[in-house]
Backbone as a chain_set.jsonl record, in Angstrom:
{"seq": "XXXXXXXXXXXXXXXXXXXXXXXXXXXXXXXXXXXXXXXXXXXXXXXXXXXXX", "coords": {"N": [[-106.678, 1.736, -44.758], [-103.508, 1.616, -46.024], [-101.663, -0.986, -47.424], [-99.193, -0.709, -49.12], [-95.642, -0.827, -49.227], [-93.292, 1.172, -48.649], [-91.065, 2.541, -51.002], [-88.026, 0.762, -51.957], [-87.622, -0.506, -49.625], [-88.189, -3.622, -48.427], [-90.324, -5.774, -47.206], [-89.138, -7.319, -44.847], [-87.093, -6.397, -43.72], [-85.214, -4.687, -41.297], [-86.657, -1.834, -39.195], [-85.411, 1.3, -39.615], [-82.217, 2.517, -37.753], [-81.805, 5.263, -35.093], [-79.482, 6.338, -35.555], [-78.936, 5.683, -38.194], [-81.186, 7.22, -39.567], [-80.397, 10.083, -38.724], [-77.79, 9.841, -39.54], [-78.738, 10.197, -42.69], [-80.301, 12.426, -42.107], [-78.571, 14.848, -42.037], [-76.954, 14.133, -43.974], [-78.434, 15.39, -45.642], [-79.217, 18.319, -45.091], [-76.394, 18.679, -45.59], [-76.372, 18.639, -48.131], [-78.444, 20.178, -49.17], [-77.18, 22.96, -48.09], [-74.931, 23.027, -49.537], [-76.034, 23.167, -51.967], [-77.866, 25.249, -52.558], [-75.398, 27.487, -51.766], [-74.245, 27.198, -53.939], [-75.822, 27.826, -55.59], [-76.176, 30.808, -55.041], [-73.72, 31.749, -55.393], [-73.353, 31.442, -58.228], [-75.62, 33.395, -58.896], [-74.687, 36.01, -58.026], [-72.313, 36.046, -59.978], [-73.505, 35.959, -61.593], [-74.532, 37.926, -61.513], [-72.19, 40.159, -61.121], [-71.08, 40.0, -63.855], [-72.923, 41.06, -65.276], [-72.953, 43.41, -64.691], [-70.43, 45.043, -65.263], [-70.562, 45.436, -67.936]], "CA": [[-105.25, 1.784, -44.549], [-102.232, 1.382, -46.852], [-100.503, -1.825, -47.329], [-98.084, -0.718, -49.582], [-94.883, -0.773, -48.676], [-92.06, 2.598, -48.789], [-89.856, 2.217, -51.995], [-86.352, 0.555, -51.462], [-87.696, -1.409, -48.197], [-89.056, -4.435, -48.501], [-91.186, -6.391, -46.083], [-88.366, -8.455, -43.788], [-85.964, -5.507, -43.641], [-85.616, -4.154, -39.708], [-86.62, -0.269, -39.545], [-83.595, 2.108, -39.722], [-81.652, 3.109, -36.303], [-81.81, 6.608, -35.14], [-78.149, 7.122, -35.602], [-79.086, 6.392, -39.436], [-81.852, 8.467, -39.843], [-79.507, 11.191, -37.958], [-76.697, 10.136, -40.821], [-79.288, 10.81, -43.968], [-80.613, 13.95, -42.177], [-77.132, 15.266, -42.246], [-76.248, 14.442, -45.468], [-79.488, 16.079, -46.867], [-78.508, 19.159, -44.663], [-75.694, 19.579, -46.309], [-76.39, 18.67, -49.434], [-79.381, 21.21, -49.145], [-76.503, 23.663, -47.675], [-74.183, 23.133, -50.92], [-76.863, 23.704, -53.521], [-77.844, 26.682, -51.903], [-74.276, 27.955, -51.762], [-73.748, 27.57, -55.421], [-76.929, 28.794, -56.359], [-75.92, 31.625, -54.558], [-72.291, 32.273, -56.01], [-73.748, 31.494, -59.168], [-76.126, 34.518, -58.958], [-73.675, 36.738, -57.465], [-71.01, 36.447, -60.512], [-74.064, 36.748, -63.104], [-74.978, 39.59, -61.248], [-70.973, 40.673, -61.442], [-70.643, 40.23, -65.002], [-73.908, 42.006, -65.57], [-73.007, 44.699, -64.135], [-69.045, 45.523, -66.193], [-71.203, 45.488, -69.759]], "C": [[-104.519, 1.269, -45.773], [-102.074, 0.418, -46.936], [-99.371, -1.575, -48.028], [-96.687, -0.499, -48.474], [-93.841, 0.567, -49.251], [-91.044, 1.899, -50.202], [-88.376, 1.702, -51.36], [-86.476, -0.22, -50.083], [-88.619, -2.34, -48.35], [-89.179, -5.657, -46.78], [-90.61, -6.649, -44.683], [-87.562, -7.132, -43.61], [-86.176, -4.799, -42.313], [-85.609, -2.456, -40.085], [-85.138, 0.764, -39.24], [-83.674, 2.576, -38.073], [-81.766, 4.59, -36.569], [-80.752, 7.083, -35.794], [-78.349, 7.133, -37.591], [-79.824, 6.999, -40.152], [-80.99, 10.022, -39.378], [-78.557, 11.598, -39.423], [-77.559, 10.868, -42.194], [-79.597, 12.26, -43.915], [-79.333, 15.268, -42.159], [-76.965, 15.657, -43.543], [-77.287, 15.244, -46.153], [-79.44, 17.99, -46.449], [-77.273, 19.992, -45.736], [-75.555, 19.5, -47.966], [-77.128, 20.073, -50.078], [-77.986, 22.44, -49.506], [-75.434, 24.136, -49.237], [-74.946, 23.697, -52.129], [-77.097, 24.633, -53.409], [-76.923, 27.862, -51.894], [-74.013, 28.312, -53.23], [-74.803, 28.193, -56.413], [-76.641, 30.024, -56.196], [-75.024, 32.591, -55.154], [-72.965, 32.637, -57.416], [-74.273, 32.884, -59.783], [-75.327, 35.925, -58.947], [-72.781, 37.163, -58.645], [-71.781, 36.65, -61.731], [-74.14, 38.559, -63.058], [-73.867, 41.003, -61.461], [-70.719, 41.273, -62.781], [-71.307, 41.098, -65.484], [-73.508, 43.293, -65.582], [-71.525, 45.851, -64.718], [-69.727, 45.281, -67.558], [-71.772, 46.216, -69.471]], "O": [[-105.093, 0.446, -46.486], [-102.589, 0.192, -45.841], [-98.385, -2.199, -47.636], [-96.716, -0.131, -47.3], [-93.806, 0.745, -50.469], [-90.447, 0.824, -50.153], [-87.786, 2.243, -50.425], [-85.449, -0.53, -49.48], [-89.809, -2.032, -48.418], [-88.466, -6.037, -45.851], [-91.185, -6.384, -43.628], [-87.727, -7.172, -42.391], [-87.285, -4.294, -42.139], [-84.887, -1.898, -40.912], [-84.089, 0.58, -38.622], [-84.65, 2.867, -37.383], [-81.817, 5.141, -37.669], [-80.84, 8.064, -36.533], [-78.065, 8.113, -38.279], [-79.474, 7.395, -41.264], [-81.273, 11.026, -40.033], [-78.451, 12.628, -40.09], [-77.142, 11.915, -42.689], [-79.441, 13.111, -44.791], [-79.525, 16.477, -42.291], [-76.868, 16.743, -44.115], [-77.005, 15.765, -47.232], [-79.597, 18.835, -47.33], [-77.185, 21.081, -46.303], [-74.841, 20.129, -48.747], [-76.734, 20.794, -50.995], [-77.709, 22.81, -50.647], [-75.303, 25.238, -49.77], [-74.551, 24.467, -53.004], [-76.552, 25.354, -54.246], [-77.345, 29.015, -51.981], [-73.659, 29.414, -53.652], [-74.718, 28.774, -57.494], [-76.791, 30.667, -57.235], [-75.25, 33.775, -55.404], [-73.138, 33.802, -57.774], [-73.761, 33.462, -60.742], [-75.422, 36.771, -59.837], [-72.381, 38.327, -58.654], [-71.325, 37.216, -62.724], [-73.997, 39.584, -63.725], [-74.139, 42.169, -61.746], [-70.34, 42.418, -63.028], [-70.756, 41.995, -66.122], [-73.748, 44.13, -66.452], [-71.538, 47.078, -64.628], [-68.934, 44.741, -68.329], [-72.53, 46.763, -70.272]]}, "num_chains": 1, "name": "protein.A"}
């Protein structure tokens, strides 16, 4: 078995509440959701410009 411990949590620290595992999986949601989006556009207006030359 392991002893290490998870980065950023040390030993004494109580384990995270649901509600803020809930909050991170959110924010990574939409963070996901945003990068995705602009990757997206991104493509879209190369593919635009590409396409008037």
């Amino acid at each position: 078995m392991s002893t290490t411990q998870p980065l950023g949590r040390s030993a004494a620290a109580p384990p995270l509440r649901v509600r803020d595992q809930a909050r991170e999986a959110a924010a990574l949601i939409a963070f996901s959701a945003a990068t995705a989006c602009s990757l997206a556009l991104a493509l879209l207006l190369l593919t635009h410009l590409g396409s008037q030359g």
